[in-house]
C-alpha positions as CSV (number, residue, x, y, z in Angstrom):
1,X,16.4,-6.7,17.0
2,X,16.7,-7.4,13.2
3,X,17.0,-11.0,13.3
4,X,17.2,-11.0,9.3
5,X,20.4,-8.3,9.2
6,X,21.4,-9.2,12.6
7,X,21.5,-5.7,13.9
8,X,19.6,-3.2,16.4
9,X,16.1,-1.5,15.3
10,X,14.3,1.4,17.1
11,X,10.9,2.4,17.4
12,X,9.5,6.2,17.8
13,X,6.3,7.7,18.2
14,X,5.2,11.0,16.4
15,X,2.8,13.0,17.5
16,X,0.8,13.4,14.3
17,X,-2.7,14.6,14.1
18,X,-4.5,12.5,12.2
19,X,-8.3,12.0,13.0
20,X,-8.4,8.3,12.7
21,X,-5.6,5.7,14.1
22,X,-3.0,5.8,12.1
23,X,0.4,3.6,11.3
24,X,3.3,4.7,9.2
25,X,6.5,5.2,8.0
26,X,9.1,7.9,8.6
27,X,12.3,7.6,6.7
28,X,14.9,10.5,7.1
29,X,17.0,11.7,5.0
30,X,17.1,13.8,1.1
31,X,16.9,10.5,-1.1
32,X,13.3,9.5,0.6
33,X,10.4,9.8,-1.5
34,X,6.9,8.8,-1.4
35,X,5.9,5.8,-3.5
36,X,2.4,5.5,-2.9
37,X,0.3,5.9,-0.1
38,X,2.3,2.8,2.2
39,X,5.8,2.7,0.6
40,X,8.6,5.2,0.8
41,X,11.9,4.7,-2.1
42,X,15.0,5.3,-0.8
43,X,16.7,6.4,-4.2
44,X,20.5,6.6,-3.2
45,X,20.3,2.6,-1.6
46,X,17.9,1.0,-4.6
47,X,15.5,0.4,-1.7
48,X,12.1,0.1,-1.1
49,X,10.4,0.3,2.4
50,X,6.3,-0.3,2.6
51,X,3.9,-1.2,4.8
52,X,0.2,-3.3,5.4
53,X,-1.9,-4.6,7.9
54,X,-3.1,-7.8,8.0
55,X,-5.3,-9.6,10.3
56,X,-2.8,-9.8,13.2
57,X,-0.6,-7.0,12.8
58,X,1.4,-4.1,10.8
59,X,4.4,-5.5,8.7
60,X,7.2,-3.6,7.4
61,X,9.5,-5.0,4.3
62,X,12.4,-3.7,2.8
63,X,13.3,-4.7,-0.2
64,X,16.3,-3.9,-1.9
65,X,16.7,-4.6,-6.3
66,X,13.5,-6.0,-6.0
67,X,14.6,-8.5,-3.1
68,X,13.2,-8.6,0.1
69,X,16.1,-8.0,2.4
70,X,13.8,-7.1,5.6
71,X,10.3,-7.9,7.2
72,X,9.7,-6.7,10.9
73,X,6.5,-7.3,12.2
74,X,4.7,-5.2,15.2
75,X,1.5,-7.1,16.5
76,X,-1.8,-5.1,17.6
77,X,-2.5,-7.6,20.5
78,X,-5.9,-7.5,18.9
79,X,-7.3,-9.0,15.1
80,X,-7.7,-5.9,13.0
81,X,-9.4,-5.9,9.4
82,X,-6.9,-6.0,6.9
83,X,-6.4,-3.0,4.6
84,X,-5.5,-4.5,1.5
85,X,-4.2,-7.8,0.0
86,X,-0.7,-6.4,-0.2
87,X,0.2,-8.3,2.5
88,X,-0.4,-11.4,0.4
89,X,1.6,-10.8,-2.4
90,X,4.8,-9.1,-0.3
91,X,6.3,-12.4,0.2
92,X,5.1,-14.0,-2.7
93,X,7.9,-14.1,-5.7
94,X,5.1,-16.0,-7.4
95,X,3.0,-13.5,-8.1
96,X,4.3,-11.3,-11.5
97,X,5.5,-8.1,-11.3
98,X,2.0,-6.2,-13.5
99,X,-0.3,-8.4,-10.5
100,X,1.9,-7.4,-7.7
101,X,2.1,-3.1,-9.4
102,X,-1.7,-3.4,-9.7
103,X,-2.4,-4.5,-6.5
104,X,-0.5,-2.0,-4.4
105,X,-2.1,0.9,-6.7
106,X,-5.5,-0.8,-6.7
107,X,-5.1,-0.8,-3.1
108,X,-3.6,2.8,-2.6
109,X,-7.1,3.7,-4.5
110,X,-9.4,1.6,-2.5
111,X,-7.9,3.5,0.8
112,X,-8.3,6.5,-0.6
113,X,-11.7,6.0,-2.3
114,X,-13.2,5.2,1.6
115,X,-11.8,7.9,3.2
116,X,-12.7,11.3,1.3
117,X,-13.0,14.0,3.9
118,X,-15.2,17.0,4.1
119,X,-14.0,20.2,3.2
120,X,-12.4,21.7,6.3
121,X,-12.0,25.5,6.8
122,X,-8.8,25.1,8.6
123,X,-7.1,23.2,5.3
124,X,-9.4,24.0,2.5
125,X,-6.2,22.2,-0.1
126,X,-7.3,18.6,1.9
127,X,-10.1,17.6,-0.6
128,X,-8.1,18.5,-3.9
129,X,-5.2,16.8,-2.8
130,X,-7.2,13.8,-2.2
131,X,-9.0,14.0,-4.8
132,X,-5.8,14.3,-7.0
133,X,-4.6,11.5,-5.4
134,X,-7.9,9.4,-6.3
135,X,-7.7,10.2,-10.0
136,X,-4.1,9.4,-9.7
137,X,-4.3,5.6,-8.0
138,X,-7.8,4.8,-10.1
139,X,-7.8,5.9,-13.4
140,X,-7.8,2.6,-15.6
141,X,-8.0,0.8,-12.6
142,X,-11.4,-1.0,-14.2
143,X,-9.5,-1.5,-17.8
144,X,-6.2,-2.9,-15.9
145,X,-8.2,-5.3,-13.8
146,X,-10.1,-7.1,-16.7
147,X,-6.6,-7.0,-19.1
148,X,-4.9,-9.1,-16.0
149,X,-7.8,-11.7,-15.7
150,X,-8.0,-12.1,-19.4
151,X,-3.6,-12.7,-18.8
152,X,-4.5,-14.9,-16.4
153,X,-7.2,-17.1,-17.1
154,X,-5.4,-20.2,-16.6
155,X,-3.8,-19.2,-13.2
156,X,-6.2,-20.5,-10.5
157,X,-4.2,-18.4,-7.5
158,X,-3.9,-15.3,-9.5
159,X,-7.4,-15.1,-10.7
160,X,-8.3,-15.8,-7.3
161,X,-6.4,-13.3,-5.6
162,X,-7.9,-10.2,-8.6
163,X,-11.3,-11.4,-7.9
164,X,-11.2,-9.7,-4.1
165,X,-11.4,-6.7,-6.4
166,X,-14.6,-4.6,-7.0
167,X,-14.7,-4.1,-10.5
168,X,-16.4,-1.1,-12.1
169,X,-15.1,1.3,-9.5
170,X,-14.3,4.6,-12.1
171,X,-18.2,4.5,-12.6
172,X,-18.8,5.1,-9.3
173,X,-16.7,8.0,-9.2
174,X,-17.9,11.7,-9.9
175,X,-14.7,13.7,-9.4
């Protein structure tokens, strides 16, 4: 149950085949389109579905204009390492717009960065489209980060939350 909207939700399970454990979302229908690696735009309703995992659990928001209009949580039963600090800045309407952009891309790259695969036989496209996707989240990554701590210097939360950031990452990168 939606407590927020006050309406019925429903949960399936796909039978993917993905390697590693895996939690995502499936919208259907012809106006769905991926907007990064953990959100999905929903063009015809202005909306906005994405997910992250913190420490407890996988949340889901919807936000609709830019507002959040839905947050449905599923709990692991078990602490799991967040993924990124996405999580953080969801339900913060504190946190500007540029901080809140990079962060979902910086963490779209940092995913991606950890997890390049070998090249597999059985889908020799896998590596190019991942690395595609690496250039695509981290270029100017590095230049992006230092231009929003020199923005903001004076703010002790935002400077705080950039600084979980490796910085220097495009360096380490040979693609």
């Amino acid at each position: 149950m939606d407590l927020l909207n006050e309406s019925d939700m429903h949960i399936y399970g796909l039978d993917i085949q993905y390697t590693a454990p895996f939690i995502g979302i499936a919208v259907v229908g012809k106006n769905a389109t991926e907007n990064g690696v953990s959100a999905v735009e929903i063009k015809d309703q202005a909306t906005t579905i994405s997910t992250c995992l913190s420490q407890e659990g996988v949340h889901l928001f919807s936000r609709k204009n830019g507002s959040l209009n839905g947050h449905l949580y599923l709990s692991l039963g078990y602490d799991a390492e967040p993924t990124s600090n996405s999580c953080e800045t969801e339900n913060a309407e504190s946190v500007p717009t540029d901080v809140s952009g990079y962060i979902k891309n910086r963490d779209n790259c940092d995913s991606l960065r950890g997890d390049i695969p070998e090249r597999d036989p059985a889908d020799p496209d896998n590596l190019s489209r991942v690395i595609s996707d690496i250039n695509k989240y981290c270029k100017g990554t590095d230049q992006k980060l230092k231009q929003l701590k020199e923005k903001y210097s004076g703010n002790e939360s935002i400077v705080k939350l950039l600084s979980t950031y490796e910085e220097n990452i495009e360096a380490d990168m040979s693609f």
